[in-house]
C-alpha positions in Angstrom: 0.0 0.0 0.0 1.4 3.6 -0.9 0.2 5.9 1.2 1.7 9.5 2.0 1.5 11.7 5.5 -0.8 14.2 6.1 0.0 16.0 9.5 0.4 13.0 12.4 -1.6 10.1 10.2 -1.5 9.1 6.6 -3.4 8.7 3.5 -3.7 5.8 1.0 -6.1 5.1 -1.8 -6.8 1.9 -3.8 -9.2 -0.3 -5.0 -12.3 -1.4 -3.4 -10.8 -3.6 -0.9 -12.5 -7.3 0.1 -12.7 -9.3 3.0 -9.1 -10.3 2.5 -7.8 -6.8 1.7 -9.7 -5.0 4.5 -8.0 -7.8 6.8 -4.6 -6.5 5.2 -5.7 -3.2 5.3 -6.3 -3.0 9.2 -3.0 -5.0 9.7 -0.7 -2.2 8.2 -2.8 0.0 10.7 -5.4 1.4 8.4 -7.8 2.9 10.6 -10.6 4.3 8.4 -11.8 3.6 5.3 -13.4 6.7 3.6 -15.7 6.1 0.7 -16.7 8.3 -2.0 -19.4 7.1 -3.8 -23.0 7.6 -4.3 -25.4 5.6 -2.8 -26.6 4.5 -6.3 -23.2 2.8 -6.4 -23.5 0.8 -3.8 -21.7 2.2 -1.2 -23.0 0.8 2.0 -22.1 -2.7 0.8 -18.7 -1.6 2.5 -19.7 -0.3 5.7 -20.4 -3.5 7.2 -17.4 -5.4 6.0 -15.1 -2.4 7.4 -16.4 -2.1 10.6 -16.5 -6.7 10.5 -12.9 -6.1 10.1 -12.1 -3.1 12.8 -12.2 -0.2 11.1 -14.2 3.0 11.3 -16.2 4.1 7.7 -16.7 7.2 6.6 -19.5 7.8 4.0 -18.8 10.6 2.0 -20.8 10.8 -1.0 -19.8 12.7 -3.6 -22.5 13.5 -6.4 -20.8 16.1 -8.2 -17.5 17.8 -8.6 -17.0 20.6 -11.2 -20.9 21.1 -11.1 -21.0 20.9 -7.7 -24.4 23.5 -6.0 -23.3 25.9 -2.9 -24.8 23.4 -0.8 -23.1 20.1 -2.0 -19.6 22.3 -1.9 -20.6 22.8 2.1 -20.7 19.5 2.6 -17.5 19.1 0.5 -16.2 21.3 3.1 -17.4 19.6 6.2 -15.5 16.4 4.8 -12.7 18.1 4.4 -12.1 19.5 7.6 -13.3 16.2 9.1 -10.6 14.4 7.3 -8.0 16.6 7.9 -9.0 16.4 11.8 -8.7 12.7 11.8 -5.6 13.4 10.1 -4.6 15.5 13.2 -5.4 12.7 15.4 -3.1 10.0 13.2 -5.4 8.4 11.9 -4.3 6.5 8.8 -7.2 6.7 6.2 -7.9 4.8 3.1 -9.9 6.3 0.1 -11.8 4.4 -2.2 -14.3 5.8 -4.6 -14.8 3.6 -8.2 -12.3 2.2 -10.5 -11.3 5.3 -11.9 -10.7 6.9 -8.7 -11.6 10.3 -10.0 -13.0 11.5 -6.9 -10.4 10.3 -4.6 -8.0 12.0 -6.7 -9.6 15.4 -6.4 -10.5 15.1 -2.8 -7.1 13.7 -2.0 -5.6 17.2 -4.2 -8.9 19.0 -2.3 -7.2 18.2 0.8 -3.8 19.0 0.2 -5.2 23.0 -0.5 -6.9 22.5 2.5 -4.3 21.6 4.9 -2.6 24.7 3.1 0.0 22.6 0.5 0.6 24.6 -2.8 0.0 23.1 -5.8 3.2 22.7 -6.5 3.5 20.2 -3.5 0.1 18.3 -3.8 0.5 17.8 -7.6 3.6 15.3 -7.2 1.6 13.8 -4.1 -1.0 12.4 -6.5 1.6 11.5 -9.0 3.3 9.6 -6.1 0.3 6.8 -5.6 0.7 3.9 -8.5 -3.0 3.4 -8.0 -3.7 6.8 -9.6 -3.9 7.9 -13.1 -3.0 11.9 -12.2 -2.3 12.3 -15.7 -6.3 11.9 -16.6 -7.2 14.7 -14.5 -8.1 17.4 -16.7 -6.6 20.8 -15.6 -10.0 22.1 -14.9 -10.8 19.1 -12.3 -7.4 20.6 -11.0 -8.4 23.8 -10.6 -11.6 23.1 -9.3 -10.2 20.7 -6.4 -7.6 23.5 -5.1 -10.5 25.9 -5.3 -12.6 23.9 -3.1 -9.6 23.2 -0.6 -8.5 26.3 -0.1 -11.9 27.9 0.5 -12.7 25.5 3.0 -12.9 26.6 6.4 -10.3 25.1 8.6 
């Protein structure tokens, strides 16, 4: 697992782990497992099977990015700064969103901005994680991300 730290804890993101993995997961001290999906994609299939294997789940669903209303940004926000207090606290957090991990990628960049990196930091973060593609995030995704992060309140 590649994972990078984010004040006392860390931050990894993958696939969406099974039994097996989730077992692995929690035995390299994974300590949440933060979802960003939709409940039209299933994601409280996961909750259960984190929780059956120690960890705490976080539910964050994210309907929209670039199109995102005032009110779905504030809630944006609120994950944001509840992140980056569980970060705070060491906790070591797992994203997982879909295969293309488009989400996690701009929440994991959404974060950075938040916790105050520059872009110039948080860019080579993403490119650091083998499970990413950065290089399919558009530069308007980009832009978009940062935006959110560093208008979050924190």
């Amino acid at each position: 697992m590649s994972s990078f730290s984010l004040y006392a804890g860390q931050l990894a993101l993958g696939t969406e782990p099974d039994e097996r993995q989730l077992r692995n997961l929690k035995a390299q001290g994974v300590s949440h497992i933060a979802v960003f999906l939709t409940d039209d994609e299933n994601a409280i299939s996961l909750r259960q099977r984190s929780r059956e294997a120690g960890m705490e789940w976080l539910w964050m669903p994210v309907h929209q990015t670039l199109s995102a209303s005032d009110i779905q940004r504030t809630y944006l926000h609120q994950y944001l700064t509840e992140l980056s207090q569980l970060l705070k606290e060491g906790a070591r957090i797992y994203f997982y969103c879909d295969e293309s991990m488009h989400r996690c990628a701009l929440m994991v960049y959404a974060l950075c901005h938040a916790c105050r990196i520059p872009s110039s930091s948080a860019y080579p973060i993403l490119h650091s994680m083998p499970a990413l593609h950065a290089n399919t995030l558009t530069r308007e995704s980009l832009h978009w991300a940062a935006g959110l992060g560093t208008s979050a309140p924190m």
